[in-house]
PDBQT receptor file of N, H, CA, C and O in Angstrom, charges set to zero:
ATOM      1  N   UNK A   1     106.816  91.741 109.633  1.00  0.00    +0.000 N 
ATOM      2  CA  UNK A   1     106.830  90.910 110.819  1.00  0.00    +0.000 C 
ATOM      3  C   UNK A   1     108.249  90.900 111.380  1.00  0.00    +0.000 C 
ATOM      4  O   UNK A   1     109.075  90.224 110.768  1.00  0.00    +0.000 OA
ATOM      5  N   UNK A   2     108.529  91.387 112.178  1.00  0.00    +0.000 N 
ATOM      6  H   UNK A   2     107.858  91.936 112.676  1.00  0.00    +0.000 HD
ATOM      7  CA  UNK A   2     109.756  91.294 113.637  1.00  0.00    +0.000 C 
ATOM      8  C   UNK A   2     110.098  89.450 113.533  1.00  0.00    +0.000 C 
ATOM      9  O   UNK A   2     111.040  89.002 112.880  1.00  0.00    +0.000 OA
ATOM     10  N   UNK A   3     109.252  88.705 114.209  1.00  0.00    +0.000 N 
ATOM     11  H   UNK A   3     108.487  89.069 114.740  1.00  0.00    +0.000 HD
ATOM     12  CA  UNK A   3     109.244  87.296 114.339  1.00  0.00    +0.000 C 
ATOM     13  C   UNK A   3     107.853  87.020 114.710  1.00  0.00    +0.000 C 
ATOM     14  O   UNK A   3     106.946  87.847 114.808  1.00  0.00    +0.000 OA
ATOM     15  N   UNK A   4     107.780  85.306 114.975  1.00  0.00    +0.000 N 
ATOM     16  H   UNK A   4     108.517  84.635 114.896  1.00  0.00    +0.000 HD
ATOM     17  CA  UNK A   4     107.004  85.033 115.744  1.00  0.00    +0.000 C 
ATOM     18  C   UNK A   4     107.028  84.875 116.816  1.00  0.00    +0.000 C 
ATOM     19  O   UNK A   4     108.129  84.845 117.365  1.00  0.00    +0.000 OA
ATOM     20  N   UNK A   5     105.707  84.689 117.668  1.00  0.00    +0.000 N 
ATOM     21  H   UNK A   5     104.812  84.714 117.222  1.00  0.00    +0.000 HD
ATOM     22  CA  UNK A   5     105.277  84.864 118.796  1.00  0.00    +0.000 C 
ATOM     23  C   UNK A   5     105.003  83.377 119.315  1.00  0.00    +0.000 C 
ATOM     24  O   UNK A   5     105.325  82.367 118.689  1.00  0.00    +0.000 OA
ATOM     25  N   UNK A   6     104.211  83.401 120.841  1.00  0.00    +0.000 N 
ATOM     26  H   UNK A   6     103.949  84.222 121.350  1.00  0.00    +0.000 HD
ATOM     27  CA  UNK A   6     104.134  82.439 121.387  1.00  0.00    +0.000 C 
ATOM     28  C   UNK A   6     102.882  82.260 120.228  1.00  0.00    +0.000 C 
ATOM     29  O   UNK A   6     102.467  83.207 119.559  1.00  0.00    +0.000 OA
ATOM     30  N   UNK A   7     102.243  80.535 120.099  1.00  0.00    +0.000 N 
ATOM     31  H   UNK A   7     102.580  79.766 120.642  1.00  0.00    +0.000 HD
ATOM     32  CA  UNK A   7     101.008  79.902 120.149  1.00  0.00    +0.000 C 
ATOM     33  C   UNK A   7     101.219  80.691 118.422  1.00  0.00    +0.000 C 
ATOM     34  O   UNK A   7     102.290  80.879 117.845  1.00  0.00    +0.000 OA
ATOM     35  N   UNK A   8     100.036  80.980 117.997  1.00  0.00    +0.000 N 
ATOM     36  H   UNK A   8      99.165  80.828 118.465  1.00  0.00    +0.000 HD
ATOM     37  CA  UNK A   8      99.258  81.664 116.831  1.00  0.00    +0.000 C 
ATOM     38  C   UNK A   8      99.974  83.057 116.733  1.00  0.00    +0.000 C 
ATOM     39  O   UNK A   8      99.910  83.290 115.526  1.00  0.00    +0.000 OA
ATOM     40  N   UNK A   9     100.345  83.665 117.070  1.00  0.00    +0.000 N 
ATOM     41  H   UNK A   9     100.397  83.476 118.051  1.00  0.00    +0.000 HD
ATOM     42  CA  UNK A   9     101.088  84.859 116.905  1.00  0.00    +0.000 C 
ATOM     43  C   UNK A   9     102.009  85.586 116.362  1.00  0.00    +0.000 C 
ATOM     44  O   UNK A   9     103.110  85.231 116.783  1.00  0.00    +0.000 OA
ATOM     45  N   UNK A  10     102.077  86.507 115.566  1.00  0.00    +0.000 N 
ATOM     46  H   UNK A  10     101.183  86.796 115.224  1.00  0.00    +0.000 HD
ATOM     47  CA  UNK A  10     102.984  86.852 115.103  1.00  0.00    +0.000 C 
ATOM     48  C   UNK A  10     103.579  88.585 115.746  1.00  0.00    +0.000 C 
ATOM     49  O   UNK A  10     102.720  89.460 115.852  1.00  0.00    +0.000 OA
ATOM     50  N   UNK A  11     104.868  88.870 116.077  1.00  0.00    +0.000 N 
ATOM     51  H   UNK A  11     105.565  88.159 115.991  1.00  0.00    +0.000 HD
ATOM     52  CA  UNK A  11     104.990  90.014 116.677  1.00  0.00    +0.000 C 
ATOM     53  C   UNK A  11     105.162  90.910 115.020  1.00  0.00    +0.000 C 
ATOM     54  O   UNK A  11     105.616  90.500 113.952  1.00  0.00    +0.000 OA
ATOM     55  N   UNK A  12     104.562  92.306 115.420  1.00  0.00    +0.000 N 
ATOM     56  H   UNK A  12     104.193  92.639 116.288  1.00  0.00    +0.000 HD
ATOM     57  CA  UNK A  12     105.158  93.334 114.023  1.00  0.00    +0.000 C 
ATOM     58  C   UNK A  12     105.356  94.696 114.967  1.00  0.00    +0.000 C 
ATOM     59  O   UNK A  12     105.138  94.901 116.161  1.00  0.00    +0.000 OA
ATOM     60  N   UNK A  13     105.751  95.342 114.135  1.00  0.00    +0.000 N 
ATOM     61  H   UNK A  13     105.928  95.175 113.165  1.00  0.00    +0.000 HD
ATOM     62  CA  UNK A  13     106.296  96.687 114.521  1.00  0.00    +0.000 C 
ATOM     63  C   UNK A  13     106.295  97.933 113.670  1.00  0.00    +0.000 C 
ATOM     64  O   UNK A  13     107.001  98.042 112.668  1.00  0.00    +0.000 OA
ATOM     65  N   UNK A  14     105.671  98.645 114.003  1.00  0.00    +0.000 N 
ATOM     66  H   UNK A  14     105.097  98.557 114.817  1.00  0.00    +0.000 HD
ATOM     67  CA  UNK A  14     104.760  99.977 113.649  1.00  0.00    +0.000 C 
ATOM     68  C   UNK A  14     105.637 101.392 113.608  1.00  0.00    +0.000 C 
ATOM     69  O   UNK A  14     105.711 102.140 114.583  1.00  0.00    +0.000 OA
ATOM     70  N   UNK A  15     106.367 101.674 112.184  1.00  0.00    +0.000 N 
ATOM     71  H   UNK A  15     106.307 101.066 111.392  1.00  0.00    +0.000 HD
ATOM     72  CA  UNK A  15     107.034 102.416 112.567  1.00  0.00    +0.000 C 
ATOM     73  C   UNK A  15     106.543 103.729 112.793  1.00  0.00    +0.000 C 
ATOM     74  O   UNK A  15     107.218 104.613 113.321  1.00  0.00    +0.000 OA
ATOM     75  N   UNK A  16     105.034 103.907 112.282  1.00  0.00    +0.000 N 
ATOM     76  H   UNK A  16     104.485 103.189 111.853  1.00  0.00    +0.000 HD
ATOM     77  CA  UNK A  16     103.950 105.040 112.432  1.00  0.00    +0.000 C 
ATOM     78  C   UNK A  16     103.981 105.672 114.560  1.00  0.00    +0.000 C 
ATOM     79  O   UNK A  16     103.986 106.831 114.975  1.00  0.00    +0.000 OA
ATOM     80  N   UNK A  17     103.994 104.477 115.309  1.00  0.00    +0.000 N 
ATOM     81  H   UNK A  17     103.990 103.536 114.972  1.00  0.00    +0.000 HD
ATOM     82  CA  UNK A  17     103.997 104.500 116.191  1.00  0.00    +0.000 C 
ATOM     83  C   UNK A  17     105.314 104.312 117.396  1.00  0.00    +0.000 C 
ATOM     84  O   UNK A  17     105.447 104.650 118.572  1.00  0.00    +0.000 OA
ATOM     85  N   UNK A  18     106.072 103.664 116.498  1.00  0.00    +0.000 N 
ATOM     86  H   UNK A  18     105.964 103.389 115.543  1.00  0.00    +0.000 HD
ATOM     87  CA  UNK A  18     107.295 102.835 116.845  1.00  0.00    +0.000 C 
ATOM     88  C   UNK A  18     107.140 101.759 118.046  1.00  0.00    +0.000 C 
ATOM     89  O   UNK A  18     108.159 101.609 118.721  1.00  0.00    +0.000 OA
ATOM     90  N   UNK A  19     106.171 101.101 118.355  1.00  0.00    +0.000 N 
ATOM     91  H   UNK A  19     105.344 101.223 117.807  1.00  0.00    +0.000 HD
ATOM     92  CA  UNK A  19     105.906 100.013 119.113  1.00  0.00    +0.000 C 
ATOM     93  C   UNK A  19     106.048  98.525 118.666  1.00  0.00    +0.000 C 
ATOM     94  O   UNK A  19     106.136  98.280 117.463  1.00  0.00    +0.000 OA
ATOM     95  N   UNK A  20     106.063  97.946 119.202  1.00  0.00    +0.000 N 
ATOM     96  H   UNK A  20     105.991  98.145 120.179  1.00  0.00    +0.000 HD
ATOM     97  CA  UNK A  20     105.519  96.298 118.767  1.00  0.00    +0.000 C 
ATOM     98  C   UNK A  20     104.438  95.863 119.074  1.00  0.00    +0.000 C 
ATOM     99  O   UNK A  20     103.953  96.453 120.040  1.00  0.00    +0.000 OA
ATOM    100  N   UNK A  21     103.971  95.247 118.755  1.00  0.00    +0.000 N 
ATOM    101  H   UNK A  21     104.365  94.768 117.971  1.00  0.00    +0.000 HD
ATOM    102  CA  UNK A  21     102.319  94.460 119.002  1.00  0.00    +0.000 C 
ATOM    103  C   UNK A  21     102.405  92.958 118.469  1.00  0.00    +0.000 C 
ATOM    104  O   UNK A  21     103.074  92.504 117.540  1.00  0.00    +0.000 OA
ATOM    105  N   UNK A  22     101.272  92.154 119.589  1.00  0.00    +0.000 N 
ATOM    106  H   UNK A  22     100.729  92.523 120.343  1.00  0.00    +0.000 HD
ATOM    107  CA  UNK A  22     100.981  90.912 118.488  1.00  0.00    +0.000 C 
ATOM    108  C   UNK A  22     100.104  90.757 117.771  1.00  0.00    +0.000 C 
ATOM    109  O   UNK A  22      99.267  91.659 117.781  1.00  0.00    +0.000 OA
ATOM    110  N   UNK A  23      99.913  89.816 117.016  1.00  0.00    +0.000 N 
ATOM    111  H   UNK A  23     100.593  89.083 117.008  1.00  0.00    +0.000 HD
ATOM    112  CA  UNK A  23      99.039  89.863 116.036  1.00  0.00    +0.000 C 
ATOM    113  C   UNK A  23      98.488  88.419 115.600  1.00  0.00    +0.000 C 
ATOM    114  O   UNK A  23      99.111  87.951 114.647  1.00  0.00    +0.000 OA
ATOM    115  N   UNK A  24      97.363  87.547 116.140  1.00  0.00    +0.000 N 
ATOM    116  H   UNK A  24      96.857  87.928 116.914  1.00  0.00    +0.000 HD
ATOM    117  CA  UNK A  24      97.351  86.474 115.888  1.00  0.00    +0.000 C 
ATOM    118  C   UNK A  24      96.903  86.249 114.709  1.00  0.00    +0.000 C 
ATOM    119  O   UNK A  24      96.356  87.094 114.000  1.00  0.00    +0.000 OA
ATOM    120  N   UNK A  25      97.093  85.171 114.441  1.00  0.00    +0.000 N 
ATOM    121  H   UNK A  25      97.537  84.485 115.017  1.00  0.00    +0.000 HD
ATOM    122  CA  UNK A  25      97.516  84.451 112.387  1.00  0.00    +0.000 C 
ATOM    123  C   UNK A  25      96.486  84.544 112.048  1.00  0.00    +0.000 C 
ATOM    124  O   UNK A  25      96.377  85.157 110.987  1.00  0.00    +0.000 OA
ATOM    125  N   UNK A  26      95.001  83.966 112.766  1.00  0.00    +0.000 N 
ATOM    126  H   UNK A  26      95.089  83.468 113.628  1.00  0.00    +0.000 HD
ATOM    127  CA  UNK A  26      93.998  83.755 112.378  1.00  0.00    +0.000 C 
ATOM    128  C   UNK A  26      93.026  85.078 112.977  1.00  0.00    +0.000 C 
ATOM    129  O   UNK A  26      92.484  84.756 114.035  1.00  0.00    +0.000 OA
ATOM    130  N   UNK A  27      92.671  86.579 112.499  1.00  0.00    +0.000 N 
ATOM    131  H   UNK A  27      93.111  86.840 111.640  1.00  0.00    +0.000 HD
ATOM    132  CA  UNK A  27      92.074  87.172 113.442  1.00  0.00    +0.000 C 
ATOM    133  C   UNK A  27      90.369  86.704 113.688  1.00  0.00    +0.000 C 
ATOM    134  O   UNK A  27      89.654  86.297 112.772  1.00  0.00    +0.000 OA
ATOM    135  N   UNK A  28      89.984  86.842 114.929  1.00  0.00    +0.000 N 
ATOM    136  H   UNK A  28      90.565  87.173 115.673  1.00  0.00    +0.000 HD
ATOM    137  CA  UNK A  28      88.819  86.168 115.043  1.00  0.00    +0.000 C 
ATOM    138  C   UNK A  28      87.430  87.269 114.619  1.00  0.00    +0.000 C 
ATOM    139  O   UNK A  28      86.312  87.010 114.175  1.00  0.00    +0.000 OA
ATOM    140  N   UNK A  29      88.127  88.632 115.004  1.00  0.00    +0.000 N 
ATOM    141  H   UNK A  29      89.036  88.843 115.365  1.00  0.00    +0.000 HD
ATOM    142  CA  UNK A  29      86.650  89.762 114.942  1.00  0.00    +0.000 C 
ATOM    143  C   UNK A  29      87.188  90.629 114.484  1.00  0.00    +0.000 C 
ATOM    144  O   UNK A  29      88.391  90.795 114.280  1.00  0.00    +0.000 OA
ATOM    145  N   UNK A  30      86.294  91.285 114.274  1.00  0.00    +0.000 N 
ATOM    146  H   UNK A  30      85.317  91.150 114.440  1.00  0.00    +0.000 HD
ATOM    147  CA  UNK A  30      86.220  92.506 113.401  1.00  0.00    +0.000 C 
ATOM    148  C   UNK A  30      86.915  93.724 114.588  1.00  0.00    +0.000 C 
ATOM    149  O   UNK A  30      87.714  94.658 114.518  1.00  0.00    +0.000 OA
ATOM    150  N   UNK A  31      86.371  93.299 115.286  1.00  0.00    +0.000 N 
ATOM    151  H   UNK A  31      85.722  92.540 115.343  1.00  0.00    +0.000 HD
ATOM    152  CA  UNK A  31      87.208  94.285 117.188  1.00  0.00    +0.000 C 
ATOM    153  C   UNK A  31      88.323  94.511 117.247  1.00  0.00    +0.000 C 
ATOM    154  O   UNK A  31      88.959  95.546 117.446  1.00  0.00    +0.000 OA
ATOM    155  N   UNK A  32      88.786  92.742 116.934  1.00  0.00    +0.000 N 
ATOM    156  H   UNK A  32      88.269  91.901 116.773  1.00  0.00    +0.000 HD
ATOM    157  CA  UNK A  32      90.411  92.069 117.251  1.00  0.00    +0.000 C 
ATOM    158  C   UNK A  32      90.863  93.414 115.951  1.00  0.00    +0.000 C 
ATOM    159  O   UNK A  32      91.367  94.469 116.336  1.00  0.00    +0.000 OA
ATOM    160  N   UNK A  33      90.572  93.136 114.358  1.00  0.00    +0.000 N 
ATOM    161  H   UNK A  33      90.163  92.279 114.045  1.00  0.00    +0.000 HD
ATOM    162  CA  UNK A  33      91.257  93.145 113.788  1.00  0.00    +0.000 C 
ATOM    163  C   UNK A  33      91.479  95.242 113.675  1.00  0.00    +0.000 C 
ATOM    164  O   UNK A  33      92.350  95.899 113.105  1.00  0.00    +0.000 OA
ATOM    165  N   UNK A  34      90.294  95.679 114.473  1.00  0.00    +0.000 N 
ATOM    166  H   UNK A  34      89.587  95.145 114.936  1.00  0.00    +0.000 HD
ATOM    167  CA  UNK A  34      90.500  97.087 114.790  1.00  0.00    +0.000 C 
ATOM    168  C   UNK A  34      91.194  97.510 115.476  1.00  0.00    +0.000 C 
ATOM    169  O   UNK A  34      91.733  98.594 115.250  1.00  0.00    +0.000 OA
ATOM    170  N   UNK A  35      91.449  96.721 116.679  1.00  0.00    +0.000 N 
ATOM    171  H   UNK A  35      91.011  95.841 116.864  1.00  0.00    +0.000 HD
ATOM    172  CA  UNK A  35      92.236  96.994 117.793  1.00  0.00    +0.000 C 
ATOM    173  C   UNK A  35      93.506  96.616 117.499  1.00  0.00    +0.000 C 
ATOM    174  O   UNK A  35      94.306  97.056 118.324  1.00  0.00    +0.000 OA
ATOM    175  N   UNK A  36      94.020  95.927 116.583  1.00  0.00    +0.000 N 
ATOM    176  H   UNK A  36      93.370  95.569 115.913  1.00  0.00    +0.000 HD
ATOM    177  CA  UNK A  36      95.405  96.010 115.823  1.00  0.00    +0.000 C 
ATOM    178  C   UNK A  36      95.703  96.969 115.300  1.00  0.00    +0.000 C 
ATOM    179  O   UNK A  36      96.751  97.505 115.661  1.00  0.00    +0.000 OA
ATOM    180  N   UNK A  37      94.770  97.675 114.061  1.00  0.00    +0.000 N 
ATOM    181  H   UNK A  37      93.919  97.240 113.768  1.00  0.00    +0.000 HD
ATOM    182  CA  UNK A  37      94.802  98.953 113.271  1.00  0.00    +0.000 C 
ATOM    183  C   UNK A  37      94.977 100.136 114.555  1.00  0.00    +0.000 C 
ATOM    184  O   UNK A  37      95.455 101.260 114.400  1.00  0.00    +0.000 OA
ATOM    185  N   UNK A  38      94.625  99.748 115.427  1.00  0.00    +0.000 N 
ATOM    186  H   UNK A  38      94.237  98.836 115.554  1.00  0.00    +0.000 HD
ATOM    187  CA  UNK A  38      94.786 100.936 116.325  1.00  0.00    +0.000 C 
ATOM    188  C   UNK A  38      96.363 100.962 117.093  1.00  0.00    +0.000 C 
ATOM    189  O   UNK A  38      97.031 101.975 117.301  1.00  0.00    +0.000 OA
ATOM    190  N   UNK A  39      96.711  99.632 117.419  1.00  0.00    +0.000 N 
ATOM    191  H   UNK A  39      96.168  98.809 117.251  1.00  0.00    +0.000 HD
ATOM    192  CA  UNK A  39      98.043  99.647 117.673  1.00  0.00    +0.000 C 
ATOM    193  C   UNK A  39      99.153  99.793 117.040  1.00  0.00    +0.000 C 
ATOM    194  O   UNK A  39     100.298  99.905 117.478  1.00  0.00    +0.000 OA
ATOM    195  N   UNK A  40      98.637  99.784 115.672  1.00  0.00    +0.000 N 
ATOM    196  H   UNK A  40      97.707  99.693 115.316  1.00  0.00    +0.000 HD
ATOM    197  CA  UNK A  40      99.506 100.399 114.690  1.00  0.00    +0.000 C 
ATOM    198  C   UNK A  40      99.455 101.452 114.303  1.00  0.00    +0.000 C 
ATOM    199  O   UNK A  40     100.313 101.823 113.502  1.00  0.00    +0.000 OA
ATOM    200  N   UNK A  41      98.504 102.263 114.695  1.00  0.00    +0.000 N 
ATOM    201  H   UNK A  41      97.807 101.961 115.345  1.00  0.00    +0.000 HD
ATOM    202  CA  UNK A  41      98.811 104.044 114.834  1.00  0.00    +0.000 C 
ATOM    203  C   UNK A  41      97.862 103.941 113.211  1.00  0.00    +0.000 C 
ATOM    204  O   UNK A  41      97.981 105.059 112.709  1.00  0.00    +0.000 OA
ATOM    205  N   UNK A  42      97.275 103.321 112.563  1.00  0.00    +0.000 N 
ATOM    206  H   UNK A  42      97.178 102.413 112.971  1.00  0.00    +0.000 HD
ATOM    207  CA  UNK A  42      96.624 103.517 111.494  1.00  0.00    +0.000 C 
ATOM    208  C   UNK A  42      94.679 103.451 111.727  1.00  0.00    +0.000 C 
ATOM    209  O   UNK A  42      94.260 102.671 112.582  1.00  0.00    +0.000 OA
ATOM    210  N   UNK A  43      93.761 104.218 111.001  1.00  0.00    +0.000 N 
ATOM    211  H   UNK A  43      94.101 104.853 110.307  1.00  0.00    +0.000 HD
ATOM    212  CA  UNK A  43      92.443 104.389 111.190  1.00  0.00    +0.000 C 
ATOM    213  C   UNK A  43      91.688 103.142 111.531  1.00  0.00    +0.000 C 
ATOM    214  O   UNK A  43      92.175 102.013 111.605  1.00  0.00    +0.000 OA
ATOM    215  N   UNK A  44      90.832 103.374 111.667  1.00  0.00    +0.000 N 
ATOM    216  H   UNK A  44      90.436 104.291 111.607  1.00  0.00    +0.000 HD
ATOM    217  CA  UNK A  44      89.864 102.180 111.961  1.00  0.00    +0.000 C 
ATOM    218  C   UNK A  44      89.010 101.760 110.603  1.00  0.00    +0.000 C 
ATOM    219  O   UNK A  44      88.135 102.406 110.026  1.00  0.00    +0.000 OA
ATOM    220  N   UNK A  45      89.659 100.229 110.235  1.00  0.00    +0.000 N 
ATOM    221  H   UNK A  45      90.369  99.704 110.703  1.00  0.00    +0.000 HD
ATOM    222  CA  UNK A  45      88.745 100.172 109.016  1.00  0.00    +0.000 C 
ATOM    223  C   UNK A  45      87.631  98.877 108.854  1.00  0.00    +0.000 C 
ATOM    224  O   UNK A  45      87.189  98.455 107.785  1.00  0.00    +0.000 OA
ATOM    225  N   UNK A  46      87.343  98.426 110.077  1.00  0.00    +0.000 N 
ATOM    226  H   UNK A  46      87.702  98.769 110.945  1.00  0.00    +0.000 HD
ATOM    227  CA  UNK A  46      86.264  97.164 109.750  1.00  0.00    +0.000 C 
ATOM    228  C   UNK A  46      84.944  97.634 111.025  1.00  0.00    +0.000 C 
ATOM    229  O   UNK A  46      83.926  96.951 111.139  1.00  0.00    +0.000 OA
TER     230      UNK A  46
């Protein structure tokens, strides 16, 4: 984790990709928590 974010959020950073993304604390779906894996340059696993 970089830091936190606004609200529920936490920022991280992907050195696979070299971006940042957020990432809220509590993920709600199975979507949410793919569409993270995807912003982190890693497979799709839920």
């Amino acid at each position: 984790m970089i830091r936190q974010g606004k609200g529920s959020h936490e920022i991280w950073h992907s050195p696979i990709t070299g971006r940042n993304f957020a990432v809220p604390v509590g993920i709600p779906s199975r979507h949410t928590a793919n569409a993270i894996l995807r912003q982190a340059g890693l497979p799709k696993a839920f």
